[in-house]
C-alpha positions, 0 to 999 in steps of 0.5 A: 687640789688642796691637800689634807695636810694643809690649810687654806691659807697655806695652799695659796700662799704655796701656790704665790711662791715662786720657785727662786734662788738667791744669796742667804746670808751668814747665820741665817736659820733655813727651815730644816734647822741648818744654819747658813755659814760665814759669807752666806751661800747661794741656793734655792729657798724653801719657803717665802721667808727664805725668798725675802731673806735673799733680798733684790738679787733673788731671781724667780727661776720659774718666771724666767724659765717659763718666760724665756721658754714661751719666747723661743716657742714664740720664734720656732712656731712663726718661722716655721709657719713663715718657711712654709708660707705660700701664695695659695689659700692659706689653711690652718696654722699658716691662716691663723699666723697670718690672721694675727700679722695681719691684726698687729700690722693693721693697728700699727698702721692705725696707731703708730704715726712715724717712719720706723720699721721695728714698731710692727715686728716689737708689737707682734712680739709683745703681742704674742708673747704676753698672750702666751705667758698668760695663756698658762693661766688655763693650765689646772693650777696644781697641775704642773706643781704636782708632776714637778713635785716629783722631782723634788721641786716644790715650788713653781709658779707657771704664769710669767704674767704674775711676777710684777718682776716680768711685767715691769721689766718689759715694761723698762725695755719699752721704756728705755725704746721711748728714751732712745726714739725721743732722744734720736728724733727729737734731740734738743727738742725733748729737753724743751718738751719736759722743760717747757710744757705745759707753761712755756715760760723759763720760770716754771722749768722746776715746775714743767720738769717735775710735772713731765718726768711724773708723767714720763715715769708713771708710763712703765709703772702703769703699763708693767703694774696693769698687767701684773695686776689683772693676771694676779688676780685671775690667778688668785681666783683660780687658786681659791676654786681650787681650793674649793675642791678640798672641801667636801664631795658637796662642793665637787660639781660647783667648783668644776661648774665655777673653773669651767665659767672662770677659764671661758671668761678668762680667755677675753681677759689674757687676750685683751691684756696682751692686745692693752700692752701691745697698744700701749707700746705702740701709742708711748712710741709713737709719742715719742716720734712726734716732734712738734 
């Protein structure tokens, strides 16, 4: 909940600040009035503007803590289930694990038209773990910045899925895979694809080739962009039921009846935005297996 010491305004912005760290440079005013000194100094920022400071090399500490985190969780939770696998009527945990292996294979074997036996486990992957980054979508937001505030951490955004930095660098691994595959399968033949299509004439290479490489480029942008966009939203609109809370006994019911609604809504939307991305994955390498 808001507190009473802040503004709207200043709650949200809070609640959009990653927790980040970075290299502030020599003579820059932090916010508690020290002054950096010569050759800069590496530390955490203590507000949005000492983020921006830090420019590029800045890293969001809790985008990669928390993505890193849910990824190992990933790995421990199905090799368990895998060592304990039988042959017997699978129950529980083992049942769902093998429901959603089942669902990723089966949309491989719909989608992906190739010979290549990393697509179904990268998929499962993508899969399950942009379901669990966006999952933490449905912890209360003020939640985890309270505990941890504690300890002196004042910020922290927990929904990976939010930090177009995680989204589009997915988005660049899966990239840098529709390279590699065109390149391996295709050879020469993916010079001519960006060369001489859709005009097969040597005349129109400038015009082929910038057409292909917009297109070519525009994959990662859209698939990382999509995801970040859909998940930024959702959160901003927890965030601004949150902040209902603080504003008056009045507003108690309708904000608990408005989270409630918004949270059963948005378990269709973190499980269709990762089921997207894993899609998509598959359908750009299969586009780059293709060789006509």
């Amino acid at each position: 909940m808001a507190g009473n010491t802040q503004t709207i305004s200043e709650y949200i912005i809070h609640h959009l600040t990653n927790l980040t760290y970075g290299r502030l440079p020599a003579g820059f005013e932090r916010e508690d009035g020290s002054v950096i000194g010569e050759g800069g100094a590496w530390v955490m920022a203590h507000g949005g503007q000492e983020a921006g400071a830090m420019g590029f090399n800045a890293i969001h500490v809790d985008s990669m803590l928390w993505s890193i985190s849910l990824g190992i969780f990933f790995c421990w939770l199905f090799r368990s289930v895998a060592k304990k696998a039988h042959s017997g009527v699978p129950t529980g945990l083992i049942n769902l694990v093998e429901m959603i292996v089942e669902f990723v294979d089966n949309t491989v074997r719909d989608t992906f038209h190739g010979d290549n036996k990393l697509i179904a486990p990268l998929a499962l992957t993508v899969f399950v773990w942009v379901f669990l980054m966006n999952l933490m979508d449905l912890i209360p937001v003020d939640l985890v910045p309270i505990l941890l505030g504690f300890t002196g951490v004042h910020f922290q955004k927990i929904v990976p899925s939010t930090d177009p930095n995680i989204t589009l660098g997915m988005a660049v691994g899966v990239f840098v895979l529709m390279l590699y595959y065109s390149i391996k399968v295709k050879g020469f033949g993916f010079v001519k694809e960006l060369t001489l299509n859709p005009f097969n004439h040597w005349v129109f290479i400038p015009v082929n080739l910038f057409m292909e490489v917009v297109g070519l480029l525009a994959k990662p942008f859209s698939l990382g962009l999509r995801l970040f966009g859909n998940m930024y939203a959702g959160e901003m609109i927890f965030i601004l039921i949150a902040a209902l809370f603080s504003a008056g006994w009045g507003w108690l019911l309708p904000a608990g009846l408005l989270q409630m609604g918004w949270s059963i809504f948005h378990i269709l939307v973190i499980t269709l935005q990762a089921f997207i991305f894993m899609v998509l994955t598959i359908v750009y390498l299969s586009m780059a297996h293709e060789d006509h």
